[in-house]
C-alpha positions, -999 to 999 in steps of 0.1 A, spaced: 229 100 -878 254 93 -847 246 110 -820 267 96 -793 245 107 -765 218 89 -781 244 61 -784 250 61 -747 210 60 -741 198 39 -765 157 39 -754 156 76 -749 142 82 -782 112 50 -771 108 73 -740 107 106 -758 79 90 -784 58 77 -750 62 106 -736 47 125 -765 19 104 -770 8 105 -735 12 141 -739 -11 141 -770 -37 120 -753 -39 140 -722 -47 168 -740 -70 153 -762 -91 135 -733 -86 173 -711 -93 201 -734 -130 191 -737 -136 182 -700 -125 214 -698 -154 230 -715 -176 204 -696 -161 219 -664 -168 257 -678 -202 248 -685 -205 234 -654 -192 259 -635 -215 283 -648 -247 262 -641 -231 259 -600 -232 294 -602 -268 296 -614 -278 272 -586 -260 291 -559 -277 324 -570 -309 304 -572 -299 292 -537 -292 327 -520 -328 336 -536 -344 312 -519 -326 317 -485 -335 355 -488 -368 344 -492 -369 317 -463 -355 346 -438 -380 376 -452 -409 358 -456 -423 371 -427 -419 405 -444 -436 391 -477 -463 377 -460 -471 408 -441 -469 429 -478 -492 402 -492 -517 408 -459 -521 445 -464 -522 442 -505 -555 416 -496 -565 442 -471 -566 468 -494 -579 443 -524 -609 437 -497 -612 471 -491 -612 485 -527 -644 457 -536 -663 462 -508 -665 500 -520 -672 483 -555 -708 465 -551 -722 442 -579 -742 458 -606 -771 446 -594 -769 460 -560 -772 499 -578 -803 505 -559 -777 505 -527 -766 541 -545 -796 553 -548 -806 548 -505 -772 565 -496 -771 590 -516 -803 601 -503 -793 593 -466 -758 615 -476 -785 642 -488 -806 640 -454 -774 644 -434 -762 676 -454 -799 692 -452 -801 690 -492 -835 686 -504 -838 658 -531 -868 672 -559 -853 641 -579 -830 614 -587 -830 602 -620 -802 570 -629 -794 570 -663 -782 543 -688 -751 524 -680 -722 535 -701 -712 511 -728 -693 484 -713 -653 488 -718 -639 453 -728 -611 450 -706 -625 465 -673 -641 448 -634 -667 481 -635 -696 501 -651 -700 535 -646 -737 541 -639 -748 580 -641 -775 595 -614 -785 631 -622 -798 648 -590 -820 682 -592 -820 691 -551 -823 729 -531 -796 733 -509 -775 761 -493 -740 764 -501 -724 751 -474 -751 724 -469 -741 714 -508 -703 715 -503 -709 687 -471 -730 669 -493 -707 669 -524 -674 657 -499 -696 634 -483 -702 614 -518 -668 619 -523 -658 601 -492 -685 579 -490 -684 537 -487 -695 532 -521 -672 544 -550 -691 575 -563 -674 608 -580 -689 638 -586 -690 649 -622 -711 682 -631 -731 703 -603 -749 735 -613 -765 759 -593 -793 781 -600 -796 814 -574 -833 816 -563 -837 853 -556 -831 864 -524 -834 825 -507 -807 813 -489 -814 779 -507 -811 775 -541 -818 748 -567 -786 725 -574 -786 700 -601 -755 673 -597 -743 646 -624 -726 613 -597 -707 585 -610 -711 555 -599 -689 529 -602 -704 490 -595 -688 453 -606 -698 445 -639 -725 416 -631 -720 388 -650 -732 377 -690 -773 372 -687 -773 382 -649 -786 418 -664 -792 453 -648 -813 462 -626 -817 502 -645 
Protein backbone atom coordinates (compact mmCIF):
# COMPACT_ATOMS: atom_id res chain seq x y z
CA UNK A 1 0.00 0.00 0.00
CA UNK A 2 1.58 3.53 -1.19
CA UNK A 3 0.26 6.12 0.27
CA UNK A 4 2.36 9.05 -0.70
CA UNK A 5 1.39 11.11 2.24
CA UNK A 6 2.49 8.44 4.31
CA UNK A 7 5.63 8.45 2.06
CA UNK A 8 6.29 11.97 2.76
CA UNK A 9 5.90 11.31 6.67
CA UNK A 10 7.33 8.27 7.19
CA UNK A 11 6.92 8.00 11.49
CA UNK A 12 3.40 9.25 11.36
CA UNK A 13 2.00 5.84 11.53
CA UNK A 14 4.85 5.29 15.02
CA UNK A 15 3.06 8.50 16.22
CA UNK A 16 -0.50 7.51 15.41
CA UNK A 17 0.26 3.91 17.33
CA UNK A 18 1.81 6.13 20.49
CA UNK A 19 -0.76 8.20 20.35
CA UNK A 20 -3.37 5.40 20.61
CA UNK A 21 -1.77 3.64 23.31
CA UNK A 22 -1.52 6.58 25.50
CA UNK A 23 -5.00 7.04 24.68
CA UNK A 24 -5.88 3.50 25.76
CA UNK A 25 -3.93 3.82 28.92
CA UNK A 26 -5.35 7.06 30.04
CA UNK A 27 -8.58 5.67 29.87
CA UNK A 28 -7.78 2.60 31.48
CA UNK A 29 -5.91 4.33 34.53
CA UNK A 30 -9.18 7.28 34.44
CA UNK A 31 -12.33 5.50 34.14
CA UNK A 32 -12.03 3.83 37.61
CA UNK A 33 -10.65 6.91 39.44
CA UNK A 34 -13.55 8.19 38.18
CA UNK A 35 -15.78 5.99 40.21
CA UNK A 36 -13.33 6.55 43.12
CA UNK A 37 -13.96 10.27 42.65
CA UNK A 38 -18.01 9.53 42.56
CA UNK A 39 -17.75 7.69 45.53
CA UNK A 40 -15.97 10.19 46.99
CA UNK A 41 -17.92 12.80 46.18
CA UNK A 42 -20.75 11.39 47.68
CA UNK A 43 -19.14 10.66 51.13
CA UNK A 44 -17.89 14.92 50.99
CA UNK A 45 -21.34 15.42 50.69
CA UNK A 46 -22.34 13.23 53.68
CA UNK A 47 -19.67 14.98 55.77
CA UNK A 48 -20.74 18.47 54.78
CA UNK A 49 -24.43 17.62 55.70
CA UNK A 50 -22.97 16.00 58.88
CA UNK A 51 -21.14 19.25 59.21
CA UNK A 52 -24.16 21.77 58.78
CA UNK A 53 -25.87 19.44 61.54
CA UNK A 54 -23.44 20.02 63.86
CA UNK A 55 -23.13 23.83 63.21
CA UNK A 56 -26.95 24.03 63.59
CA UNK A 57 -26.52 22.37 66.73
CA UNK A 58 -23.35 24.52 68.03
CA UNK A 59 -25.57 27.84 67.22
CA UNK A 60 -29.16 26.40 68.88
CA UNK A 61 -27.87 24.73 71.62
CA UNK A 62 -28.91 27.26 73.80
CA UNK A 63 -32.44 26.57 72.56
CA UNK A 64 -31.82 22.65 73.19
CA UNK A 65 -30.63 23.13 76.41
CA UNK A 66 -33.41 25.30 77.49
CA UNK A 67 -36.09 22.35 75.90
CA UNK A 68 -34.02 19.77 77.85
CA UNK A 69 -34.40 22.22 81.18
CA UNK A 70 -38.20 22.34 81.10
CA UNK A 71 -38.58 18.49 79.85
CA UNK A 72 -36.46 17.77 83.47
CA UNK A 73 -38.67 20.27 84.98
CA UNK A 74 -41.62 18.64 84.07
CA UNK A 75 -39.89 15.02 84.51
CA UNK A 76 -39.29 16.40 88.29
CA UNK A 77 -42.51 17.62 88.50
CA UNK A 78 -44.47 14.56 87.17
CA UNK A 79 -42.39 12.07 90.14
CA UNK A 80 -42.71 14.26 92.78
CA UNK A 81 -46.69 13.83 92.19
CA UNK A 82 -45.68 10.00 91.83
CA UNK A 83 -44.47 8.94 95.51
CA UNK A 84 -42.84 5.43 96.19
CA UNK A 85 -45.20 2.60 97.01
CA UNK A 86 -44.28 2.58 100.21
CA UNK A 87 -45.01 6.10 101.08
CA UNK A 88 -49.15 5.08 100.39
CA UNK A 89 -49.88 6.07 103.83
CA UNK A 90 -49.02 9.82 102.44
CA UNK A 91 -52.62 9.28 100.48
CA UNK A 92 -54.34 8.30 103.14
CA UNK A 93 -53.24 11.87 105.53
CA UNK A 94 -54.20 14.10 102.49
CA UNK A 95 -57.03 12.82 101.46
CA UNK A 96 -58.29 13.22 104.83
CA UNK A 97 -56.78 16.76 105.22
CA UNK A 98 -58.59 17.41 101.35
CA UNK A 99 -61.76 16.03 103.24
CA UNK A 100 -61.41 18.46 106.37
CA UNK A 101 -60.98 21.45 103.99
CA UNK A 102 -64.21 20.58 101.94
CA UNK A 103 -66.30 19.97 105.33
CA UNK A 104 -66.77 16.15 104.18
CA UNK A 105 -67.10 13.90 107.06
CA UNK A 106 -64.87 10.70 106.63
CA UNK A 107 -67.22 7.51 108.47
CA UNK A 108 -64.30 5.43 106.65
CA UNK A 109 -61.42 4.86 104.50
CA UNK A 110 -60.80 1.51 103.50
CA UNK A 111 -57.42 0.96 100.85
CA UNK A 112 -57.83 -1.94 98.97
CA UNK A 113 -55.42 -4.53 97.23
CA UNK A 114 -52.99 -3.13 94.73
CA UNK A 115 -53.92 -4.05 91.22
CA UNK A 116 -51.91 -6.72 89.61
CA UNK A 117 -48.70 -5.24 88.57
CA UNK A 118 -48.56 -4.42 84.60
CA UNK A 119 -45.11 -5.67 83.26
CA UNK A 120 -44.02 -2.82 81.46
CA UNK A 121 -45.16 0.13 83.72
CA UNK A 122 -43.13 2.95 86.62
CA UNK A 123 -46.76 2.73 88.80
CA UNK A 124 -49.36 0.79 90.76
CA UNK A 125 -52.74 1.81 91.05
CA UNK A 126 -53.72 1.40 94.67
CA UNK A 127 -57.76 1.71 95.32
CA UNK A 128 -59.13 3.70 98.58
CA UNK A 129 -62.97 3.37 98.97
CA UNK A 130 -64.24 6.25 101.00
CA UNK A 131 -67.96 6.14 102.74
CA UNK A 132 -68.18 10.13 104.00
CA UNK A 133 -71.53 12.66 104.68
CA UNK A 134 -71.14 15.62 102.81
CA UNK A 135 -73.36 18.32 101.14
CA UNK A 136 -73.25 18.72 97.55
CA UNK A 137 -71.23 21.48 97.05
CA UNK A 138 -68.93 20.49 100.00
CA UNK A 139 -68.53 17.00 97.83
CA UNK A 140 -67.88 18.72 94.40
CA UNK A 141 -64.73 20.92 96.30
CA UNK A 142 -63.65 17.85 97.73
CA UNK A 143 -63.86 15.66 94.49
CA UNK A 144 -61.77 18.74 92.39
CA UNK A 145 -59.55 19.08 95.18
CA UNK A 146 -58.33 15.23 94.77
CA UNK A 147 -58.38 15.94 91.36
CA UNK A 148 -55.96 18.73 91.62
CA UNK A 149 -54.17 17.65 94.39
CA UNK A 150 -49.99 17.04 94.80
CA UNK A 151 -50.29 13.46 94.69
CA UNK A 152 -51.61 11.76 91.50
CA UNK A 153 -55.11 10.57 92.55
CA UNK A 154 -58.31 10.23 90.06
CA UNK A 155 -61.62 9.80 90.98
CA UNK A 156 -63.24 6.69 89.80
CA UNK A 157 -66.94 5.87 91.20
CA UNK A 158 -68.85 8.28 93.81
CA UNK A 159 -72.36 7.43 94.93
CA UNK A 160 -74.61 9.27 96.83
CA UNK A 161 -77.37 8.21 99.00
CA UNK A 162 -80.12 11.22 99.87
CA UNK A 163 -80.68 11.17 103.69
CA UNK A 164 -84.27 12.41 103.96
CA UNK A 165 -84.69 15.83 104.41
CA UNK A 166 -80.70 16.51 105.61
CA UNK A 167 -78.86 18.79 103.76
CA UNK A 168 -75.89 16.13 104.15
CA UNK A 169 -76.07 13.10 102.72
CA UNK A 170 -73.96 9.80 102.81
CA UNK A 171 -71.29 9.71 99.72
CA UNK A 172 -69.29 6.70 99.07
CA UNK A 173 -66.18 7.47 96.55
CA UNK A 174 -63.85 4.80 94.75
CA UNK A 175 -59.86 7.10 94.38
CA UNK A 176 -57.13 5.90 92.39
CA UNK A 177 -54.08 6.21 93.40
CA UNK A 178 -51.24 6.08 91.52
CA UNK A 179 -47.56 5.43 93.50
CA UNK A 180 -43.87 4.15 91.99
CA UNK A 181 -43.80 0.64 91.90
CA UNK A 182 -41.22 -0.02 94.96
CA UNK A 183 -38.69 -2.20 94.06
CA UNK A 184 -38.55 -6.50 93.94
CA UNK A 185 -38.58 -7.63 97.98
CA UNK A 186 -38.96 -3.95 99.17
CA UNK A 187 -42.91 -4.97 99.52
CA UNK A 188 -46.14 -2.98 100.31
CA UNK A 189 -47.02 -1.34 102.94
CA UNK A 190 -51.22 -2.42 102.30
Amino acid sequence: MDIPFLKKYPKLPILQILLAGTLVIFLLLTIPQCGNLSKVSKEVAEKRQTLADIEYGINNFHIFENELNSLQAQHDSFFSRLPPEREFPLFLELLSKLAKDSDVKIIAIEPQKVKDYLQNTLYVEIPVFINAYCGYHDLGRFINDIEFADKLMRVETVKIVAEGESARHQVIITVITFCLKDKEGEGTVI
